[in-house]
Structures are given as C-alpha cells and as structure tokens.
Backbone as a printed PyTorch tensor [residue, N CA C, xyz], in Angstrom:
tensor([[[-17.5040,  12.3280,  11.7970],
         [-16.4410,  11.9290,  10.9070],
         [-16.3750,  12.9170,   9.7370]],

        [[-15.2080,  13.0570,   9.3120],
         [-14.7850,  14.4580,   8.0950],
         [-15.3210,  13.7180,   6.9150]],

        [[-16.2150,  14.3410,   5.7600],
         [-16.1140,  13.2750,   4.3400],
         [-14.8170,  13.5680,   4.0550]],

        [[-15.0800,  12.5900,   3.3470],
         [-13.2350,  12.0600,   2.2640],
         [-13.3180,  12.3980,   0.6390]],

        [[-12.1630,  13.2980,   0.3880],
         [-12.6640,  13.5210,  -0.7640],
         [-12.8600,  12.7250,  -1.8770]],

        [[-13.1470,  13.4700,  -3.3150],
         [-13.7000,  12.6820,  -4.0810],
         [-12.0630,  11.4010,  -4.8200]],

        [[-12.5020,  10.2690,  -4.5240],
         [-11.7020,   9.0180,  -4.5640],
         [-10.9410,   9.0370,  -5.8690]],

        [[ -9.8270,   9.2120,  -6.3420],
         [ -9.2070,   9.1780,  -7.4600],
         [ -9.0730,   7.3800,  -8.1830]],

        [[ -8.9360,   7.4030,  -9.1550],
         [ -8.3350,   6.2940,  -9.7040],
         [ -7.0220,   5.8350,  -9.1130]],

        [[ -7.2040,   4.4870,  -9.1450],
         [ -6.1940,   3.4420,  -8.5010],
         [ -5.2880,   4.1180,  -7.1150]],

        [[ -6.1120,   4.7560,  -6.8640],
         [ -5.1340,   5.3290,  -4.9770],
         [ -5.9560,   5.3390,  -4.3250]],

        [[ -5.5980,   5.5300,  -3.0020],
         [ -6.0540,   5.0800,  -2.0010],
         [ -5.8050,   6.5720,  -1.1320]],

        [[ -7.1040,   7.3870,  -0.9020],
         [ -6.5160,   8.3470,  -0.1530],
         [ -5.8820,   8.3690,   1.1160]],

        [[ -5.5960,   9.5750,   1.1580],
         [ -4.3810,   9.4180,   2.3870],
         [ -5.2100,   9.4240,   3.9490]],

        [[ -6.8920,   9.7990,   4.6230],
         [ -7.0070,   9.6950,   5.3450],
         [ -7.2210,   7.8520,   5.4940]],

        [[ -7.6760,   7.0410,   4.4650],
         [ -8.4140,   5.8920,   4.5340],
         [ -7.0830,   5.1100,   4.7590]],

        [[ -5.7770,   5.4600,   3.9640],
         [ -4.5770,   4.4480,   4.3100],
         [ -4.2300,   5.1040,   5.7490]],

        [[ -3.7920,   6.2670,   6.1810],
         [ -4.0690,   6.3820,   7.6860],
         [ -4.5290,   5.5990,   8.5300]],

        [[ -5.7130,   5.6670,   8.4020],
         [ -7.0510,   4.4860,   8.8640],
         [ -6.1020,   3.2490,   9.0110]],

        [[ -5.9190,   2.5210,   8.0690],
         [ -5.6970,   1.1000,   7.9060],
         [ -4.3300,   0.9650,   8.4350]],

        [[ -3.3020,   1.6790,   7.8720],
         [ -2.3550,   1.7420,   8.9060],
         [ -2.1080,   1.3670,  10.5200]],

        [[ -3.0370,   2.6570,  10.9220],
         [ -3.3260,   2.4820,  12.6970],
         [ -3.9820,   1.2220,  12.8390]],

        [[ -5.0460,   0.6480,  12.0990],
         [ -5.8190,  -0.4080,  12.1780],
         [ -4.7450,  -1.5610,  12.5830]],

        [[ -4.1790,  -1.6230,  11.4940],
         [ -2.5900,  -3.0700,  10.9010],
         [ -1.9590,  -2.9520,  12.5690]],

        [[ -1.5390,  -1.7080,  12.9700],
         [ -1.0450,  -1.9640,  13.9430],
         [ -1.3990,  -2.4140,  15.4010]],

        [[ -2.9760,  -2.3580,  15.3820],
         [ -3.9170,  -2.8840,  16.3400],
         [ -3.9800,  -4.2240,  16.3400]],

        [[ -3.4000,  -5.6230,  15.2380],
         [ -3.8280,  -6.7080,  14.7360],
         [ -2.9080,  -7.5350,  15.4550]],

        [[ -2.8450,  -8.7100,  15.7000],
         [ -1.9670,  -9.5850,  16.3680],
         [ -1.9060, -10.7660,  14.3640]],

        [[ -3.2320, -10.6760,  14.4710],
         [ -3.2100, -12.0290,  13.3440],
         [ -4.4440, -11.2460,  12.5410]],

        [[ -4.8120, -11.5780,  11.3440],
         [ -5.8110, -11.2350,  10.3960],
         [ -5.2230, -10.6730,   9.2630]],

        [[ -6.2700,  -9.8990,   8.5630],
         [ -5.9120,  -9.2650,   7.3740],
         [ -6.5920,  -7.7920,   7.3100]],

        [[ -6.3770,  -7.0840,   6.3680],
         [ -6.9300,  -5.8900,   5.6900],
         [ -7.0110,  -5.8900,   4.4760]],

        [[ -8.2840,  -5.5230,   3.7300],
         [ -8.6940,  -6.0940,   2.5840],
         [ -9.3010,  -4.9630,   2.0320]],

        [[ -8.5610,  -4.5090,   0.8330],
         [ -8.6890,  -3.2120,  -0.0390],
         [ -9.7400,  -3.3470,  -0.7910]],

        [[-10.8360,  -3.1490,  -1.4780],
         [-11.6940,  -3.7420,  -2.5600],
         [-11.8440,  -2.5430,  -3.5980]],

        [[-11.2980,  -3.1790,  -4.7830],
         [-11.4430,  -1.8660,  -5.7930],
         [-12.4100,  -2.5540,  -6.6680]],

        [[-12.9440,  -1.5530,  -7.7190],
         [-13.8620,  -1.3240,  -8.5230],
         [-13.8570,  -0.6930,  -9.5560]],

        [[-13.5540,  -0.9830, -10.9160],
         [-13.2540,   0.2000, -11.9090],
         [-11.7290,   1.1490, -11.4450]],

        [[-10.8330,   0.3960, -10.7100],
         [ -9.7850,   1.2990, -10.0670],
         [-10.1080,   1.9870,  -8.9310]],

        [[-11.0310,   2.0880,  -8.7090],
         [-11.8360,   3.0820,  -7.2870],
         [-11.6300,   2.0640,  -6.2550]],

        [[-11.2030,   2.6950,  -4.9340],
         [-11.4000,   2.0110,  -3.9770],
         [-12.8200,   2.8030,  -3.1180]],

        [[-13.2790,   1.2380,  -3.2650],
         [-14.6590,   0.7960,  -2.9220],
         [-15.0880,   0.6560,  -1.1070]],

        [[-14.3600,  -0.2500,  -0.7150],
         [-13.9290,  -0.3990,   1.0220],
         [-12.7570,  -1.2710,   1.0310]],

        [[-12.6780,  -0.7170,   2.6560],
         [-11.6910,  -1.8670,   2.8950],
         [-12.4040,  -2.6360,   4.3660]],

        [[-11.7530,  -3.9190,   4.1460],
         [-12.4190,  -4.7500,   5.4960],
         [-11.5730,  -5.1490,   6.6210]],

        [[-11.4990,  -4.9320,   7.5700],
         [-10.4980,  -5.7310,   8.2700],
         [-10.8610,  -6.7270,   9.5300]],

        [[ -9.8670,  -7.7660,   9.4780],
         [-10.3430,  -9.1300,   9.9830],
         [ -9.3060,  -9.2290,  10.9380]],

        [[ -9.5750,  -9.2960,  12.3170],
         [ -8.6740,  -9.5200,  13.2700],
         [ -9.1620, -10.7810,  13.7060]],

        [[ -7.8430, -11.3350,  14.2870],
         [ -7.5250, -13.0090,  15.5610],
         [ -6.6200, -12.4080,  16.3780]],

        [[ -7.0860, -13.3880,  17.3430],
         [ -6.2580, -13.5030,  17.9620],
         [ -5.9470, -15.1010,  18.8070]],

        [[ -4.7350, -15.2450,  18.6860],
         [ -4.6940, -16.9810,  18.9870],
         [ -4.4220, -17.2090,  20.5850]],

        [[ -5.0440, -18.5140,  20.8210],
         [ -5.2850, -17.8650,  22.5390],
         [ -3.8640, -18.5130,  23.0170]],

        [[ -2.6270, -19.0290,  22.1700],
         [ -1.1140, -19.1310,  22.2530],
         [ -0.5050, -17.6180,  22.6410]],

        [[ -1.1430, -16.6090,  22.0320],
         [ -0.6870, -15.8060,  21.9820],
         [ -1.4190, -14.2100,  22.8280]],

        [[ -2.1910, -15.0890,  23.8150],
         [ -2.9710, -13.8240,  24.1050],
         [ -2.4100, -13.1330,  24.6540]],

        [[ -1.5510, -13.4880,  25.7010],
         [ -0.4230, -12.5170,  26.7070],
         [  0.4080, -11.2710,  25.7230]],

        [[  0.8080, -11.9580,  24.6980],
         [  2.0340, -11.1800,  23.7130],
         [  0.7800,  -9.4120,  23.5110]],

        [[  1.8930,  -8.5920,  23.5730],
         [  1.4320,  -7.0180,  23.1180],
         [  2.0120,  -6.5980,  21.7970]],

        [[  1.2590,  -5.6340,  21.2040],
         [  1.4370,  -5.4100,  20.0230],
         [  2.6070,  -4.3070,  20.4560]],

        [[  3.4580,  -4.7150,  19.1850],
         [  4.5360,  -3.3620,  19.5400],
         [  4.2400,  -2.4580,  18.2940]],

        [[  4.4870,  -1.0430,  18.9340],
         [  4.8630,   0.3000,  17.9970],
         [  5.8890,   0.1990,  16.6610]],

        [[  5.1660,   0.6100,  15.8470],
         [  5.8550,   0.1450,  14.3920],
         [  6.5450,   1.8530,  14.5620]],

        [[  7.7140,   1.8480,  13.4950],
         [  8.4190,   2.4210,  13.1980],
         [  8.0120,   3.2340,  12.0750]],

        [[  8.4440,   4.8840,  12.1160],
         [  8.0580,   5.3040,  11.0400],
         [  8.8590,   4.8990,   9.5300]],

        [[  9.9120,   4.6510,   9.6100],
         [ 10.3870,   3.9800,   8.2060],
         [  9.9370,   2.1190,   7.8240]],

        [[  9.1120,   1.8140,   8.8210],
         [  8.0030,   0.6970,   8.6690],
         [  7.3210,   1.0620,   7.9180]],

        [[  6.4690,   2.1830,   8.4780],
         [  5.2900,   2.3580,   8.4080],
         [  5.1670,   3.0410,   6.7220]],

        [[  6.1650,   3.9020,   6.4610],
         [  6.6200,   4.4230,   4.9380],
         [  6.6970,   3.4030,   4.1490]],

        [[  7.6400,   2.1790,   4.0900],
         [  7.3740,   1.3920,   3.2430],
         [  6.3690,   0.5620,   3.2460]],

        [[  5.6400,   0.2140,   4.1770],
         [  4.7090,  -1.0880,   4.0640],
         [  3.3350,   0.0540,   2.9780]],

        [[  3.0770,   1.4610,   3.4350],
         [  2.9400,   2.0770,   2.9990],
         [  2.7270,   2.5230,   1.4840]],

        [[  3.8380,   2.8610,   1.3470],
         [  4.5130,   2.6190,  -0.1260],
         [  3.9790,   1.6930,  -1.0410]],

        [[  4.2980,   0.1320,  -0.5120],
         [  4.2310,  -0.7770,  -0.7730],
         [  2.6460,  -1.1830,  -1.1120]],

        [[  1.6840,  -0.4560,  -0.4980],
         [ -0.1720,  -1.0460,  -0.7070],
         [  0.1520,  -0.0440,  -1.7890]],

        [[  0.3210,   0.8960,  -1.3860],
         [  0.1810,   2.2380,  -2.7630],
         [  0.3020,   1.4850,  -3.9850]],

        [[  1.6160,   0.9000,  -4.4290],
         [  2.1200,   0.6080,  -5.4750],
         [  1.2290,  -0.7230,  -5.9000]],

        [[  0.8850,  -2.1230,  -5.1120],
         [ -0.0520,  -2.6790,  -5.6390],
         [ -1.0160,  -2.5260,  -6.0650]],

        [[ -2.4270,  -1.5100,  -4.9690],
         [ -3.3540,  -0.5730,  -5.0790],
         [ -3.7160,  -0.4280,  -6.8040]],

        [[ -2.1890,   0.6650,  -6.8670],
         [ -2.4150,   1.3070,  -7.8990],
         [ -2.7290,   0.0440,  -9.3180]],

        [[ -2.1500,  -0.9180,  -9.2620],
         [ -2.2760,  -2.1310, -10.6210],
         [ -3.3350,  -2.6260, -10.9060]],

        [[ -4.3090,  -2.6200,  -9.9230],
         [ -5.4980,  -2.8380,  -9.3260],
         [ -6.8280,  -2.4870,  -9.9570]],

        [[ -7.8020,  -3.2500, -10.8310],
         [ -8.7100,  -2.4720, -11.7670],
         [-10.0950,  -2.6990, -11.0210]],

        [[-10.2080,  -4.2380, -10.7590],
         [-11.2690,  -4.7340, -10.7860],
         [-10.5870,  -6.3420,  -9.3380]],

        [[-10.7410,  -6.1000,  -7.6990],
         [-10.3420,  -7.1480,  -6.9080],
         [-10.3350,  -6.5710,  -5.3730]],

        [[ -9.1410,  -7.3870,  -5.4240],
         [ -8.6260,  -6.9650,  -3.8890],
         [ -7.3400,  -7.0340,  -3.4050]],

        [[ -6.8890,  -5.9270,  -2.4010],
         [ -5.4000,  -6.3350,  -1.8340],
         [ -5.7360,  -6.8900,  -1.0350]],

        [[ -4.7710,  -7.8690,  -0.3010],
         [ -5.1310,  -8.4090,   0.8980],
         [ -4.0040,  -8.5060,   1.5320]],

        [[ -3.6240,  -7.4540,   2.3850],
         [ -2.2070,  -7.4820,   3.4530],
         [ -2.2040,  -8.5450,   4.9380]],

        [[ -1.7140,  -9.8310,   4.4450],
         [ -1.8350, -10.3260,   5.6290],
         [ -0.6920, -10.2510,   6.2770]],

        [[ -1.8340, -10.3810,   8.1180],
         [ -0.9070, -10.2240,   9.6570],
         [ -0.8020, -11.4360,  10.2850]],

        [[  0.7390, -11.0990,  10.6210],
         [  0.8370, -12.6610,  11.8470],
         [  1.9920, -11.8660,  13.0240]],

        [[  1.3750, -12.0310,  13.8640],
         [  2.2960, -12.0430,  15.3950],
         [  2.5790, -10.1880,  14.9550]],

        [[  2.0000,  -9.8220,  14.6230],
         [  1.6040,  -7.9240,  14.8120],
         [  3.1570,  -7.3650,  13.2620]],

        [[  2.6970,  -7.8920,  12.0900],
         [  3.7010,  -8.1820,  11.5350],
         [  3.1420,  -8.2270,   9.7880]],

        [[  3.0710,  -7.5610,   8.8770],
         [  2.3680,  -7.6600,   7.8080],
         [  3.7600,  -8.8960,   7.1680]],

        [[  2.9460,  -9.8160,   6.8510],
         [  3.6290, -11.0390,   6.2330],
         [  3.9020, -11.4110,   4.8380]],

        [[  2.3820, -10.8190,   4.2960],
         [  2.3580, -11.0970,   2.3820],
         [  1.5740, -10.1990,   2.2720]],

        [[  1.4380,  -9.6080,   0.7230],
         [  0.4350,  -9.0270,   0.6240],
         [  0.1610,  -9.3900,  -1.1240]],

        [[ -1.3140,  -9.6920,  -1.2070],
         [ -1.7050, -10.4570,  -2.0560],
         [ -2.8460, -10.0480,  -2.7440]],

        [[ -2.3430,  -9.6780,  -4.1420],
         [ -3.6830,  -8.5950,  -5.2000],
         [ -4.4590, -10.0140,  -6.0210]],

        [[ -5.3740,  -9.9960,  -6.0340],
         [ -6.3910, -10.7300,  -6.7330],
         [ -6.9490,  -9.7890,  -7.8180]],

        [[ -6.9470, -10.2330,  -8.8230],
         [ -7.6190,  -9.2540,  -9.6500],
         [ -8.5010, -10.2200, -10.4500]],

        [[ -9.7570,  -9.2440, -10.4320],
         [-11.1130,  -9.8830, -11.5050],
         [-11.4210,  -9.7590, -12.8930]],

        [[-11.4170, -10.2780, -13.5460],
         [-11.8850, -10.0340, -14.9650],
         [-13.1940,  -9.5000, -15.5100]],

        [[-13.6880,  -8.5070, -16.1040],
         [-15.0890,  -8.1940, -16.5180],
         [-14.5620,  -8.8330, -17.4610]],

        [[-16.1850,  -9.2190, -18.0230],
         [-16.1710,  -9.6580, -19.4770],
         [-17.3620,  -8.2210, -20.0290]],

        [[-17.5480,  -8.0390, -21.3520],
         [-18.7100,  -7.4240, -22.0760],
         [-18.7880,  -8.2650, -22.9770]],

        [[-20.3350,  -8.2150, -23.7320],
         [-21.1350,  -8.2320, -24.4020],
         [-21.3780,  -9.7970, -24.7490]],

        [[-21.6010, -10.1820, -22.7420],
         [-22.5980, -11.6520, -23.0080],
         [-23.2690, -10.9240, -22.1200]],

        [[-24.4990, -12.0060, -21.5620],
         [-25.9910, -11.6400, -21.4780],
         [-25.4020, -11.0820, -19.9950]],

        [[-26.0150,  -9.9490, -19.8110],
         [-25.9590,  -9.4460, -18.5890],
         [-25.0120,  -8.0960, -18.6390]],

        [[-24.0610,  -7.9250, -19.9080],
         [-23.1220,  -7.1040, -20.0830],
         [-22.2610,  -6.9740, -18.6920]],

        [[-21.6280,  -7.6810, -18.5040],
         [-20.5470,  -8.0900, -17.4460],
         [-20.5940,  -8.6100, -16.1520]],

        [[-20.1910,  -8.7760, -15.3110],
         [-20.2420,  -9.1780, -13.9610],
         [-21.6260,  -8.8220, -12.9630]]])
C-alpha cells in the first residue's frame, strides 16, 4: 500500500475519499464513518448489511456526477468538523443522510480535557 500524505486540517485526502467512495458503492445497507480529531482525520470505519429481503438485489454503478456531489458533499461537512464524526448512511446501495456529530473538549478540569 502507497503512504498517504501528511493529513491536512479538516480534509479528507483524496486517496482515503477514493477509498470510501468505491467502498459506499460496495454497500447494500450500513454506514461509513469519518472520525476526526483536532480537525485531522483520524479513520474511517465502515459497516456493511445486508438484509436477507434483499439478498438477490445487485448493487448498481453510481454515476460520475453522483459520485462528484455525494463527494463534494462529505468534503464540505468534513471540513466543519473539529472534534466527532461523519456518518454517511446506506440503504438499498443509496447514501440516504449524512450525519456530523461533533464533540466538545473542555480545558482546565482535572484531566485537562477529554
């Protein structure tokens, strides 16, 4: 595997959204789950289903002006992103919501933050 370069603030480089991309399109049902840190993305996780209603059904080929905005679209949450997670959820091979959680540090109680 190539290293990846050094990780900028609040983006997501372009081989790792690659990655997740092709991933999203492998999914029938689940999620992909960005985890940042100080703005750094940290990992991402991804969680596939599959429902046995639906085992016959095939994933279809996403489109490249899909694939640009959904794209787009992690970028721009990503980027708001200090301290959580995105979480792009899939249903029926289909990104449905996508949902930023963000964490709060605190400083200067015992432990100096999280």
């Amino acid at each position: 595997m190539v290293p990846i370069k050094k990780v900028s603030q609040n983006s997501i480089p372009d081989e790792v959204l690659n990655f997740a991309l092709l991933e999203m399109q492998k999914i029938h049902s689940g999620e992909i789950i960005f985890v940042a840190q100080d703005g750094y993305l940290m990992q991402i996780e991804i969680n596939s289903r599959r429902r046995i209603s639906d085992w016959e059904e095939k994933n279809s080929a996403w489109s490249k002006d899909l694939i640009s905005n959904i794209s787009k679209q992690i970028c721009l949450e990503f980027s708001k992103l200090m301290y959580g997670r995105l979480v792009i959820k899939m249903q029926k091979c289909r990104v449905t919501q996508i949902e930023r959680t963000v964490q709060q540090r605190f400083t200067g109680l015992d432990g100096e933050g999280i």
